[in-house]
N, CA, C and O atoms as a Tripos MOL2 file, in Angstrom:
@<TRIPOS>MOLECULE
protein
  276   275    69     0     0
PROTEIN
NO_CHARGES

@<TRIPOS>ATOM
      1 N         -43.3420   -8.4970  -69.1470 N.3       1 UNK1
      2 CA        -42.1530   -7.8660  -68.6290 C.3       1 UNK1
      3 C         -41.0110   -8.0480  -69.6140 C.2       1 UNK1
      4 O         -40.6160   -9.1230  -70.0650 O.2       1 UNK1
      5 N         -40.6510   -7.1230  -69.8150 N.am      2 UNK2
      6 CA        -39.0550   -6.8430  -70.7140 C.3       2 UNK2
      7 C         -37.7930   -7.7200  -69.8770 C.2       2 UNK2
      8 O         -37.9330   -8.2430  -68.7710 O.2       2 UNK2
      9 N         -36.7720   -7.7270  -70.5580 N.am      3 UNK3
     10 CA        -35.5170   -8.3640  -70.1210 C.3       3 UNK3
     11 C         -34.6850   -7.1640  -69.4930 C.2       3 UNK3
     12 O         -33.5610   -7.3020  -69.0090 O.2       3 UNK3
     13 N         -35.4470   -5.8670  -69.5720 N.am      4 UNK4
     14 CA        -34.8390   -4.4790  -69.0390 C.3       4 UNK4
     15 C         -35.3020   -4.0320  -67.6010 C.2       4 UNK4
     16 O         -34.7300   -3.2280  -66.8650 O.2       4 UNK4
     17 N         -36.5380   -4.7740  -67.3470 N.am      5 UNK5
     18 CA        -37.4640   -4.7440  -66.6050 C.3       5 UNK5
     19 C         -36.7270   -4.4350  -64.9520 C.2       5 UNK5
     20 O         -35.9400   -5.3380  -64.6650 O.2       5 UNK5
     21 N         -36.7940   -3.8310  -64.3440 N.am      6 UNK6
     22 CA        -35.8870   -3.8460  -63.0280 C.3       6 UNK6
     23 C         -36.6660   -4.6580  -62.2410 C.2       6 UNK6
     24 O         -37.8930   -4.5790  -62.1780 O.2       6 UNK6
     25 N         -35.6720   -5.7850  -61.3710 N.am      7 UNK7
     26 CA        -35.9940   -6.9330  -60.3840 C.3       7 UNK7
     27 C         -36.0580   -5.9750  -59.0680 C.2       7 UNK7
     28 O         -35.4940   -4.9130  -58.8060 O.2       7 UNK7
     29 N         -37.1500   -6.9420  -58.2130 N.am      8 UNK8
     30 CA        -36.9910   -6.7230  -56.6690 C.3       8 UNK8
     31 C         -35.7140   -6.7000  -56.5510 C.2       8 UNK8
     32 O         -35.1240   -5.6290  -56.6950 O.2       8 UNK8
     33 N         -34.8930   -8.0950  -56.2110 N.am      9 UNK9
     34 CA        -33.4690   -8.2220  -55.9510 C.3       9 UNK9
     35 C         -32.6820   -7.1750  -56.3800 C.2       9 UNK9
     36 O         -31.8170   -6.7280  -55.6280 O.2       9 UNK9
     37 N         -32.9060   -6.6010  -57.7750 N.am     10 UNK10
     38 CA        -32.0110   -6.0420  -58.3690 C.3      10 UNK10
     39 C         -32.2660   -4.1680  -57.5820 C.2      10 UNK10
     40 O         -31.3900   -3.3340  -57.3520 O.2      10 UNK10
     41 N         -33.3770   -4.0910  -57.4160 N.am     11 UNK11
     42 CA        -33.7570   -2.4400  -56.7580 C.3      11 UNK11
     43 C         -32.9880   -2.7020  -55.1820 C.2      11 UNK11
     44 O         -32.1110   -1.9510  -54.7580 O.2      11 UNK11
     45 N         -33.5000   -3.8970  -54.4380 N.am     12 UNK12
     46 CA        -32.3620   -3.7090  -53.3320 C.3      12 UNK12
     47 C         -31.3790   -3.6000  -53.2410 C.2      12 UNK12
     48 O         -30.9750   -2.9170  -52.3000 O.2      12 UNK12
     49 N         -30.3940   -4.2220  -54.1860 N.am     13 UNK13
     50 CA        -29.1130   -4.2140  -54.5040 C.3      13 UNK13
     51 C         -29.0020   -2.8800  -54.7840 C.2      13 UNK13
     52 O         -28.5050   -2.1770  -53.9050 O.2      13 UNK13
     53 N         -29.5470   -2.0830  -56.3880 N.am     14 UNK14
     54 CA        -29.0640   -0.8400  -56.0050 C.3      14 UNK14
     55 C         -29.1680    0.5590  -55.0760 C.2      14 UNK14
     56 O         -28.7160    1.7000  -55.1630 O.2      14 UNK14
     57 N         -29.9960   -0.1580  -54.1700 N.am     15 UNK15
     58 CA        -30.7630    0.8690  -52.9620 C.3      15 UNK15
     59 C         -29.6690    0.9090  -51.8590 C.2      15 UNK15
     60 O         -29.2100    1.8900  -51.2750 O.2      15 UNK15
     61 N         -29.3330   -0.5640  -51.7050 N.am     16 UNK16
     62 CA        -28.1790   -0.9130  -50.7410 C.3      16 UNK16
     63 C         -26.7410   -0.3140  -50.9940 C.2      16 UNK16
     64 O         -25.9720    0.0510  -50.1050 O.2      16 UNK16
     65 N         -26.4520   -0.2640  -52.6380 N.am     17 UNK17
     66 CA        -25.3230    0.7940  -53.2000 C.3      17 UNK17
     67 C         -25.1720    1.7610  -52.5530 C.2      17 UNK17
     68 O         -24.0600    2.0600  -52.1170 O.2      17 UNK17
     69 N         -26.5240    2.6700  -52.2760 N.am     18 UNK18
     70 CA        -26.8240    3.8300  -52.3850 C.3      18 UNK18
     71 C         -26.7410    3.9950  -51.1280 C.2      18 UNK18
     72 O         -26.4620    5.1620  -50.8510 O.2      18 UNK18
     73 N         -26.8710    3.2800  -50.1880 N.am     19 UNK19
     74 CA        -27.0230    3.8450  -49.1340 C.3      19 UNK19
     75 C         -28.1120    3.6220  -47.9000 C.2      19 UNK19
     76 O         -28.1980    3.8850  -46.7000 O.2      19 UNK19
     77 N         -29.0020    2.8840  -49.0850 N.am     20 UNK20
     78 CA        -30.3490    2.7170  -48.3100 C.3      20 UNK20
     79 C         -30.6500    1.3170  -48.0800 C.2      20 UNK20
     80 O         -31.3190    0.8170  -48.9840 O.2      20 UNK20
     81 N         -30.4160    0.7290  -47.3520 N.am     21 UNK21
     82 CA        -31.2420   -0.3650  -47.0000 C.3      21 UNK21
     83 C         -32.6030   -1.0530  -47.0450 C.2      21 UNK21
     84 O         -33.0730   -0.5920  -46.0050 O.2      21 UNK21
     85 N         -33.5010   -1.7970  -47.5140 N.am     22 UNK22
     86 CA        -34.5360   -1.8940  -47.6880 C.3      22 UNK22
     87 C         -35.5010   -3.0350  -47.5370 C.2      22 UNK22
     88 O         -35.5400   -3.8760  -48.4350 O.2      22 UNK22
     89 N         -35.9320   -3.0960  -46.9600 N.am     23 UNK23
     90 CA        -36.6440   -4.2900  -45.8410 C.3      23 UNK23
     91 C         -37.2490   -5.2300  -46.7790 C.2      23 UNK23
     92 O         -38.0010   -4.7930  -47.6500 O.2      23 UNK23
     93 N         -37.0590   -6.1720  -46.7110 N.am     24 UNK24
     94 CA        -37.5660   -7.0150  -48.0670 C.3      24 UNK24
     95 C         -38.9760   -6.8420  -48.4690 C.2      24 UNK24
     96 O         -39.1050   -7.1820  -49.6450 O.2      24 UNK24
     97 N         -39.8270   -6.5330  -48.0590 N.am     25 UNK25
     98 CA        -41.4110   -6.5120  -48.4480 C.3      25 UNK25
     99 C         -41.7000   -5.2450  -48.8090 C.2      25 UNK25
    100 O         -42.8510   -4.9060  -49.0850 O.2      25 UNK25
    101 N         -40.4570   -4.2510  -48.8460 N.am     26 UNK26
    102 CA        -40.3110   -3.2990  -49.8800 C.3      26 UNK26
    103 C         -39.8170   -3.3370  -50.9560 C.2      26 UNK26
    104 O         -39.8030   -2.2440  -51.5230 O.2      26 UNK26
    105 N         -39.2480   -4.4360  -51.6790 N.am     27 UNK27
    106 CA        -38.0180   -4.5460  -52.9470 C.3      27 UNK27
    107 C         -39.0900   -4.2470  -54.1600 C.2      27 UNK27
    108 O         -39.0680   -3.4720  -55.1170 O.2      27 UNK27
    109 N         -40.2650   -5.4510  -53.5650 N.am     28 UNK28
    110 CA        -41.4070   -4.6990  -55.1680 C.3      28 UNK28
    111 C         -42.1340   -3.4710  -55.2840 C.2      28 UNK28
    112 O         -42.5430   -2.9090  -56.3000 O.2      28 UNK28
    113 N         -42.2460   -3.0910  -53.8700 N.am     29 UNK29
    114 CA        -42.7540   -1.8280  -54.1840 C.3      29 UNK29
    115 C         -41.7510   -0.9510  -54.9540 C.2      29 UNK29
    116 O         -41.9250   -0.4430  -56.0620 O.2      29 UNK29
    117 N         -40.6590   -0.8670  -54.1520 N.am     30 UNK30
    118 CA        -39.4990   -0.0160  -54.8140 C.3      30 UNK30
    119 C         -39.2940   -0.1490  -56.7890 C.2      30 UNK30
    120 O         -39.5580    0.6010  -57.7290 O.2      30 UNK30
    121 N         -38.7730   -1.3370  -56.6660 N.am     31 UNK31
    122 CA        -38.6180   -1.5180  -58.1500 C.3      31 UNK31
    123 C         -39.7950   -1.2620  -58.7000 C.2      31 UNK31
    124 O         -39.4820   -0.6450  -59.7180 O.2      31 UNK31
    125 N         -41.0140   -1.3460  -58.6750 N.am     32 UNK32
    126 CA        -42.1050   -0.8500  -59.2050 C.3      32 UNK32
    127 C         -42.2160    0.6270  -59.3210 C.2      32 UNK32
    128 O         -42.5710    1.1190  -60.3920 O.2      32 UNK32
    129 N         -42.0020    1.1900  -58.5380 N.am     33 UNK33
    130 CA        -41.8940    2.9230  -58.6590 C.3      33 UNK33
    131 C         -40.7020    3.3230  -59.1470 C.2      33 UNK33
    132 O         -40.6770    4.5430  -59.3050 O.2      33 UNK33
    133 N         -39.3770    2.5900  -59.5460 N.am     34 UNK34
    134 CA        -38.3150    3.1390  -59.7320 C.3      34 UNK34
    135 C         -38.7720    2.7090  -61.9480 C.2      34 UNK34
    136 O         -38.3230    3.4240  -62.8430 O.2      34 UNK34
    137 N         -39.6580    1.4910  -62.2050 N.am     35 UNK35
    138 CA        -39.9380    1.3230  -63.2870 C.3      35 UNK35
    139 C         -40.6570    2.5560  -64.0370 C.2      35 UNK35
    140 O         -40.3740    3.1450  -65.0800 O.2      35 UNK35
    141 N         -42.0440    2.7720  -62.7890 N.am     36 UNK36
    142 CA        -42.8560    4.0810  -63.5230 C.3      36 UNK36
    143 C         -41.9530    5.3040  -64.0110 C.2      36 UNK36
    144 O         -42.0040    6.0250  -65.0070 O.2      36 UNK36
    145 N         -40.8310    5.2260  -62.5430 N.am     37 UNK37
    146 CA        -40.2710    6.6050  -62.9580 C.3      37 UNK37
    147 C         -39.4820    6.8990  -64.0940 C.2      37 UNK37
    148 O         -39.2990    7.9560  -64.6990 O.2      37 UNK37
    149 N         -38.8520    5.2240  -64.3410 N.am     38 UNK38
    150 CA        -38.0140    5.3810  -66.0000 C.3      38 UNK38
    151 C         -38.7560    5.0950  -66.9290 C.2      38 UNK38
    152 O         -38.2970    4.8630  -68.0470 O.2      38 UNK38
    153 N         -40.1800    5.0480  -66.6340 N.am     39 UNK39
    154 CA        -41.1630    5.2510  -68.0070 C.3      39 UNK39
    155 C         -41.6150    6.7240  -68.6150 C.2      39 UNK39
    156 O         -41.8720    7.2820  -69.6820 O.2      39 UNK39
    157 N         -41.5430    6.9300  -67.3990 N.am     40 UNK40
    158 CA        -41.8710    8.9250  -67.4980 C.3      40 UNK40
    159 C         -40.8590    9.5650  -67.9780 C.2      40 UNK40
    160 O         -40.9130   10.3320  -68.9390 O.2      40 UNK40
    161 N         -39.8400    9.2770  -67.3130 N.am     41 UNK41
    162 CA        -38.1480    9.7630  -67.7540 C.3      41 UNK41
    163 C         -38.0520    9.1950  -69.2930 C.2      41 UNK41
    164 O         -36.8830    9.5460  -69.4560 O.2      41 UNK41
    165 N         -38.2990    8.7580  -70.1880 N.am     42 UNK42
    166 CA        -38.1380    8.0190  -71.5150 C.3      42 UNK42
    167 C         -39.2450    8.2620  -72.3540 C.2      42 UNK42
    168 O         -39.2330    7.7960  -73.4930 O.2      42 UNK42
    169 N         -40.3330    9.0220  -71.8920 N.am     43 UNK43
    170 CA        -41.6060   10.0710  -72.2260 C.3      43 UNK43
    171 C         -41.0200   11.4360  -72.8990 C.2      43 UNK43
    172 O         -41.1210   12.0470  -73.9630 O.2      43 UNK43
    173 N         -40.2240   11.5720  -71.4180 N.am     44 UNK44
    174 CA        -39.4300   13.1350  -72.0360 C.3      44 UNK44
    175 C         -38.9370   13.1860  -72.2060 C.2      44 UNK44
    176 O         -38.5070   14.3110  -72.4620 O.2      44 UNK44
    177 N         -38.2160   12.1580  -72.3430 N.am     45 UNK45
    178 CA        -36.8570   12.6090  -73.2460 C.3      45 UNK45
    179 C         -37.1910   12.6470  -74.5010 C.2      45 UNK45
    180 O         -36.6670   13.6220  -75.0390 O.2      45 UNK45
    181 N         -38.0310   11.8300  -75.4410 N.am     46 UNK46
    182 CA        -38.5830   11.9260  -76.5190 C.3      46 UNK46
    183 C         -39.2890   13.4200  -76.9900 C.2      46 UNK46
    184 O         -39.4670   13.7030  -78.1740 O.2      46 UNK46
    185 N         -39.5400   14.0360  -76.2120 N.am     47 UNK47
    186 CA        -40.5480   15.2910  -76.3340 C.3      47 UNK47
    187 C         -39.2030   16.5230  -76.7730 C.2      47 UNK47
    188 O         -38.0940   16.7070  -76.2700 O.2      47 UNK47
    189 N         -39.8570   17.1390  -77.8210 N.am     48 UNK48
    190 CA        -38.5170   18.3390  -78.4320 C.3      48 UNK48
    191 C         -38.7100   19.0900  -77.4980 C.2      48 UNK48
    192 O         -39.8700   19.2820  -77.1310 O.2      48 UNK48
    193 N         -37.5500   19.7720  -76.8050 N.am     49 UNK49
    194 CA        -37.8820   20.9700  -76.1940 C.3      49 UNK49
    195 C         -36.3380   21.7610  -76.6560 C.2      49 UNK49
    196 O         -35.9580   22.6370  -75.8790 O.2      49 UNK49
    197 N         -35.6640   21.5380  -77.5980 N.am     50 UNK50
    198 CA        -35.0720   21.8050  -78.3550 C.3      50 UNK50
    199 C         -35.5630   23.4640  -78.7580 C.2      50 UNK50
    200 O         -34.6140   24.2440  -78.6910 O.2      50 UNK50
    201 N         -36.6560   23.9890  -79.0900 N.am     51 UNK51
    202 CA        -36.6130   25.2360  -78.8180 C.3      51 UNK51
    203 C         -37.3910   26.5390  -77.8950 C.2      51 UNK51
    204 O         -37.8830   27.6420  -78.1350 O.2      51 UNK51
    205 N         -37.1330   25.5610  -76.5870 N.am     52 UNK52
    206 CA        -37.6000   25.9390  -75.3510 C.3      52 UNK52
    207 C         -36.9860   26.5170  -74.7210 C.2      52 UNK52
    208 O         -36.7070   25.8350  -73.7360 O.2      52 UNK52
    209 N         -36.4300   27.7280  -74.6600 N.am     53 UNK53
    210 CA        -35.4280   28.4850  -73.3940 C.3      53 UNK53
    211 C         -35.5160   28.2320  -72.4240 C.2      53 UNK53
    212 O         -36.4870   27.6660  -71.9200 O.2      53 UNK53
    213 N         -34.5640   28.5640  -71.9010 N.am     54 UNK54
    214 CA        -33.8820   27.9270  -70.4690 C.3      54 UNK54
    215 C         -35.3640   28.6290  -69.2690 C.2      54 UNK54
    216 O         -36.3220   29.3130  -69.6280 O.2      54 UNK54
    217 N         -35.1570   28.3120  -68.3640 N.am     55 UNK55
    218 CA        -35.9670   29.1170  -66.9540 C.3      55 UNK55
    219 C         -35.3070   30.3890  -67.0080 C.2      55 UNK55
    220 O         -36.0440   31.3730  -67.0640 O.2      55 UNK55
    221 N         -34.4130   30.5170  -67.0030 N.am     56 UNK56
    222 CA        -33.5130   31.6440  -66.6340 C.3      56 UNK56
    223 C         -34.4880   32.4750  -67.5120 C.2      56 UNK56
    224 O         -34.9360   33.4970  -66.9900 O.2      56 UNK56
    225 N         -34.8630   32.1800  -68.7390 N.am     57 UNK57
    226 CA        -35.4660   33.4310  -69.4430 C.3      57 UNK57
    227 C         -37.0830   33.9220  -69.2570 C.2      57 UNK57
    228 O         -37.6910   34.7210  -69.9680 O.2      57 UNK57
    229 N         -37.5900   33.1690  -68.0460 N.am     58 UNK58
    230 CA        -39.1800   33.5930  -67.8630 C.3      58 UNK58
    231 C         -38.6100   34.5660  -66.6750 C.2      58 UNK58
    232 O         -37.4530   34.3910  -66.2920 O.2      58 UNK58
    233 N         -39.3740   35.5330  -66.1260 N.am     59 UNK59
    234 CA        -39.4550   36.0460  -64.9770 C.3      59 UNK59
    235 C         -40.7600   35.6810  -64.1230 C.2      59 UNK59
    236 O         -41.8800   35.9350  -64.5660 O.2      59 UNK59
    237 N         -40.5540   35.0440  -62.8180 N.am     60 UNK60
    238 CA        -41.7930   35.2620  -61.9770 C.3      60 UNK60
    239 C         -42.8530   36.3680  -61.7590 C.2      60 UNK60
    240 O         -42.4240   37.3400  -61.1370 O.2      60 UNK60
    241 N         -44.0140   36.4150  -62.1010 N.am     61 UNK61
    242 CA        -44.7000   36.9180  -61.9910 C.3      61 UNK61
    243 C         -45.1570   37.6780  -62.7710 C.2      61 UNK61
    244 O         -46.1750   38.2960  -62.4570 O.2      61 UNK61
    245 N         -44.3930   37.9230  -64.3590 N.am     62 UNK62
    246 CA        -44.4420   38.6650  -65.1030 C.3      62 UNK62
    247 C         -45.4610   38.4640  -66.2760 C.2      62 UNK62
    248 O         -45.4170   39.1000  -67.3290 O.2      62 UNK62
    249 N         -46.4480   37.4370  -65.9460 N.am     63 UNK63
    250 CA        -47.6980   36.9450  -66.8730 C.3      63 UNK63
    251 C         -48.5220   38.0330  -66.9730 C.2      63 UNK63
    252 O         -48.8890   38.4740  -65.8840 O.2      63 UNK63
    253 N         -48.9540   38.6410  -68.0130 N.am     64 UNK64
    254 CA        -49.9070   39.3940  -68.5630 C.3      64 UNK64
    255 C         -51.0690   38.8410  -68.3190 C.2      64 UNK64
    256 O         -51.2560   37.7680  -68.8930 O.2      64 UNK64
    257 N         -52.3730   39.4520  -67.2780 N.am     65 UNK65
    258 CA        -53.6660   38.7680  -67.3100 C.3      65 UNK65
    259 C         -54.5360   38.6970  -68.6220 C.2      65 UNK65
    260 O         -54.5770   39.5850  -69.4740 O.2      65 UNK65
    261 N         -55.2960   37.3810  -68.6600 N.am     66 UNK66
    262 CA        -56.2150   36.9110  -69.8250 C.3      66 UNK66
    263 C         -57.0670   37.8370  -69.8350 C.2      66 UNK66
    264 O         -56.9020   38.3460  -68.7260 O.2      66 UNK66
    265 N         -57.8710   38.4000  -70.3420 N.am     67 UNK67
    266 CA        -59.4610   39.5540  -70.2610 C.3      67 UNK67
    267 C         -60.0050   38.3030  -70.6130 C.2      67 UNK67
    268 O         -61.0890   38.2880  -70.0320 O.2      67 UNK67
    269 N         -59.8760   37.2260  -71.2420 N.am     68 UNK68
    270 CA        -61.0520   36.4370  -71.7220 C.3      68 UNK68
    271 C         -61.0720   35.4510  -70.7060 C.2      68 UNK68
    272 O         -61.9300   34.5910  -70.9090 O.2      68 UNK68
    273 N         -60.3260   35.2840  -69.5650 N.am     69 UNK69
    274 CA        -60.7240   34.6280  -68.6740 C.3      69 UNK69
    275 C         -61.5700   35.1030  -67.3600 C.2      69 UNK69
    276 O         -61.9120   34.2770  -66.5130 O.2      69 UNK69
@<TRIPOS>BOND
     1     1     2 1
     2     2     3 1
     3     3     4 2
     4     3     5 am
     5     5     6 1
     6     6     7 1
     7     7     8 2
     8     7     9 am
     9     9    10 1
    10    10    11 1
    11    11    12 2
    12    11    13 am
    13    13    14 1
    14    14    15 1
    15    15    16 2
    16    15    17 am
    17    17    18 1
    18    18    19 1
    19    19    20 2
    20    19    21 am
    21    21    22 1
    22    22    23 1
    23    23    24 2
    24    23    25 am
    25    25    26 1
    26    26    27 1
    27    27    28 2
    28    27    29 am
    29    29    30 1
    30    30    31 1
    31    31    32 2
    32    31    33 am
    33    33    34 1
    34    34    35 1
    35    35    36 2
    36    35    37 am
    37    37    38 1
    38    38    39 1
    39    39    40 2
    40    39    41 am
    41    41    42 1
    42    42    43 1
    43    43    44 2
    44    43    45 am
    45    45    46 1
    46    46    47 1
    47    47    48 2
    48    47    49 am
    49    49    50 1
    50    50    51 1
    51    51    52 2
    52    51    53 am
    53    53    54 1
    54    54    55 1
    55    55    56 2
    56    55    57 am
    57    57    58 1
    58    58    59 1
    59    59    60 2
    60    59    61 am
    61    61    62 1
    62    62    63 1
    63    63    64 2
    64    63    65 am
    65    65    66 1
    66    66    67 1
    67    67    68 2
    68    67    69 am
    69    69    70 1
    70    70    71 1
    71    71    72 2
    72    71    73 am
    73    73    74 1
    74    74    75 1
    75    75    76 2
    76    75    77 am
    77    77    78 1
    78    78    79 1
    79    79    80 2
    80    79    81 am
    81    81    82 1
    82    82    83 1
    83    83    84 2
    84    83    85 am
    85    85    86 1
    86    86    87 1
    87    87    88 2
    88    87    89 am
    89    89    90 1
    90    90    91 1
    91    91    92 2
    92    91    93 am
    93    93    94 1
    94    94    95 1
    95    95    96 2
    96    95    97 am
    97    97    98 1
    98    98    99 1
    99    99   100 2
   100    99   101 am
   101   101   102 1
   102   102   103 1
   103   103   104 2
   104   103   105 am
   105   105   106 1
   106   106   107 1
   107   107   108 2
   108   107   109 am
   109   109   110 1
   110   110   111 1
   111   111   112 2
   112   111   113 am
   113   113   114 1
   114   114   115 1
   115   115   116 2
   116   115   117 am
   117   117   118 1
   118   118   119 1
   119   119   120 2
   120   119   121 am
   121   121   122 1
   122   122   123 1
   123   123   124 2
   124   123   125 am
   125   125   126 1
   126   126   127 1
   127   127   128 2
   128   127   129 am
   129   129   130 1
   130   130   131 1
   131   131   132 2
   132   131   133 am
   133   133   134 1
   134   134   135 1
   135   135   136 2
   136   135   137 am
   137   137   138 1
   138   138   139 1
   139   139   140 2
   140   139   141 am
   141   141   142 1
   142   142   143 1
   143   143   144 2
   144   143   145 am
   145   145   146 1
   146   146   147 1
   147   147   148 2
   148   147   149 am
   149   149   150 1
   150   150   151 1
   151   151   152 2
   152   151   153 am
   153   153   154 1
   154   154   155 1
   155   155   156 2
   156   155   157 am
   157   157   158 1
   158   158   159 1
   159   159   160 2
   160   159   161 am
   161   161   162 1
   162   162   163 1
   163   163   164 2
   164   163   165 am
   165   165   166 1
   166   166   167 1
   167   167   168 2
   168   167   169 am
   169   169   170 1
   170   170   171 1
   171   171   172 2
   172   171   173 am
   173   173   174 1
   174   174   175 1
   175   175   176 2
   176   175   177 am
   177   177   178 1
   178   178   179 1
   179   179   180 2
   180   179   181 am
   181   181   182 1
   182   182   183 1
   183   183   184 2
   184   183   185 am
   185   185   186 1
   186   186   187 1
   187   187   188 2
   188   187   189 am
   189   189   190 1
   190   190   191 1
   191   191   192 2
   192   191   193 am
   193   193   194 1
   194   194   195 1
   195   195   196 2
   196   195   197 am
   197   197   198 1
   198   198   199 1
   199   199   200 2
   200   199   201 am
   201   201   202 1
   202   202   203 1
   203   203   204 2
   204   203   205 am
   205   205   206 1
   206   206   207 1
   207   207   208 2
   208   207   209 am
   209   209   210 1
   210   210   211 1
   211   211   212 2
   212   211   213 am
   213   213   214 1
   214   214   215 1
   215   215   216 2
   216   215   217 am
   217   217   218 1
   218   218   219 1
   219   219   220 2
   220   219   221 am
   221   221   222 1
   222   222   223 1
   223   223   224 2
   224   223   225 am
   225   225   226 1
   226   226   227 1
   227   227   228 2
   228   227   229 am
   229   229   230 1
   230   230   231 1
   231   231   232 2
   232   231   233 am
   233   233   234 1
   234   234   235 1
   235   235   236 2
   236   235   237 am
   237   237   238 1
   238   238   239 1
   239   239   240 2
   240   239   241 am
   241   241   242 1
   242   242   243 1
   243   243   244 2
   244   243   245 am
   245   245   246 1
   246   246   247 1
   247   247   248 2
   248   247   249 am
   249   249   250 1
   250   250   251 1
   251   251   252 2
   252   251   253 am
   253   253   254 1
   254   254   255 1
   255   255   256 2
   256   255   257 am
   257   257   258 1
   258   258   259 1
   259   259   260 2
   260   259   261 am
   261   261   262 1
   262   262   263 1
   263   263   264 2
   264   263   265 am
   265   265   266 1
   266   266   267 1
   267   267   268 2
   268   267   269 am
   269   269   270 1
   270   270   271 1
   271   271   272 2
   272   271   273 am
   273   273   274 1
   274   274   275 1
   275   275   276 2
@<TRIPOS>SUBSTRUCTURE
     1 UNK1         2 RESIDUE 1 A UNK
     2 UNK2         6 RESIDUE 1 A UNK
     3 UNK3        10 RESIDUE 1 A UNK
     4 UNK4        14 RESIDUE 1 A UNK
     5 UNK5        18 RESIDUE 1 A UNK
     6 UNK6        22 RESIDUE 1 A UNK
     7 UNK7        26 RESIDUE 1 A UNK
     8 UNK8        30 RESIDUE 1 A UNK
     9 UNK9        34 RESIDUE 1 A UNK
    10 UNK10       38 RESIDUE 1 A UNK
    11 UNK11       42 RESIDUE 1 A UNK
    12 UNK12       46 RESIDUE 1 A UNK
    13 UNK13       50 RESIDUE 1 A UNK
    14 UNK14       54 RESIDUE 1 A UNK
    15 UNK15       58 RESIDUE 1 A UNK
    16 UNK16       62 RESIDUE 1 A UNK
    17 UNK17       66 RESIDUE 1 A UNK
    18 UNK18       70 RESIDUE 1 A UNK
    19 UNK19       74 RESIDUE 1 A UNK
    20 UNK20       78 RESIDUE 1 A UNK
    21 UNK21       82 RESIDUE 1 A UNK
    22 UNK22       86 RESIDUE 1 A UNK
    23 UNK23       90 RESIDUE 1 A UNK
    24 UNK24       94 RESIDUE 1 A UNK
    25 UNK25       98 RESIDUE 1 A UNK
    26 UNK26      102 RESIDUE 1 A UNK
    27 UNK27      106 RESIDUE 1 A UNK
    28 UNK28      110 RESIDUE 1 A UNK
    29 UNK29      114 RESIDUE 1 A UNK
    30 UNK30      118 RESIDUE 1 A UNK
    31 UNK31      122 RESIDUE 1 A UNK
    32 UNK32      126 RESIDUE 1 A UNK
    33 UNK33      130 RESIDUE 1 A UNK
    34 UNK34      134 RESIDUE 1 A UNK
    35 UNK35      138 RESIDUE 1 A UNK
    36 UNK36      142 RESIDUE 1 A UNK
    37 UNK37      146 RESIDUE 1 A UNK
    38 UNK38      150 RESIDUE 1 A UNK
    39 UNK39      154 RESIDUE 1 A UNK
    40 UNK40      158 RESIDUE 1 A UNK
    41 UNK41      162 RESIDUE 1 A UNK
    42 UNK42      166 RESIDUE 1 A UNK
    43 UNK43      170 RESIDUE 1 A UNK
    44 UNK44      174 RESIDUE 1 A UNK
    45 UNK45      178 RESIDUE 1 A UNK
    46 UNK46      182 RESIDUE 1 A UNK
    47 UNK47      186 RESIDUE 1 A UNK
    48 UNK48      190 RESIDUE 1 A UNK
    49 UNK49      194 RESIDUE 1 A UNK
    50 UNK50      198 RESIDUE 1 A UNK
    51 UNK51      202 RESIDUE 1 A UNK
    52 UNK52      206 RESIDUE 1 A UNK
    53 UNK53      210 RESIDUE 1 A UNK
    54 UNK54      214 RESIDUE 1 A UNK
    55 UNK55      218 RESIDUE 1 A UNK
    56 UNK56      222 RESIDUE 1 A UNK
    57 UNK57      226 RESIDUE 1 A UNK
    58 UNK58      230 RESIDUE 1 A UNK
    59 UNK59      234 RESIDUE 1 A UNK
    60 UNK60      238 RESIDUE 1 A UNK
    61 UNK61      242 RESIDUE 1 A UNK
    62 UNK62      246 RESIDUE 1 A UNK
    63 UNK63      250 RESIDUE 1 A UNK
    64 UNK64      254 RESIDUE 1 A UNK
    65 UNK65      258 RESIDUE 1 A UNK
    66 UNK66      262 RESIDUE 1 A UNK
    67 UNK67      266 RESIDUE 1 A UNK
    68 UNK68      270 RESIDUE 1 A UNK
    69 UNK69      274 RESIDUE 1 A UNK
């Protein structure tokens, strides 16, 4: 574990910020899923999408079918 690592204590505390209350025999679950999620989040941010247009520029439904599929 890192020194970045998010604590039980520390996920209740900011759950309790937030609004949410959280029963103690949830603090590790929580901080455990709030870790995965800033591992994934720090995945993509690394990934260029720098020349990826916005959504705005696909239209729904407008995929041309494969013949080779």
């Amino acid at each position: 574990m890192s020194a970045d690592d998010l604590t039980p204590p520390e996920a209740a505390r900011w759950a309790a910020r937030s609004g949410l209350p959280l029963a103690p025999e949830r603090h590790a679950d929580v901080a455990a899923a709030a870790e995965h999620i800033h591992s994934v989040v720090s995945v993509l941010r690394e990934l260029g999408f720098g020349d990826t247009p916005p959504s705005a520029a696909f239209r729904a439904g407008g995929e041309q079918p494969d013949a080779a599929v």
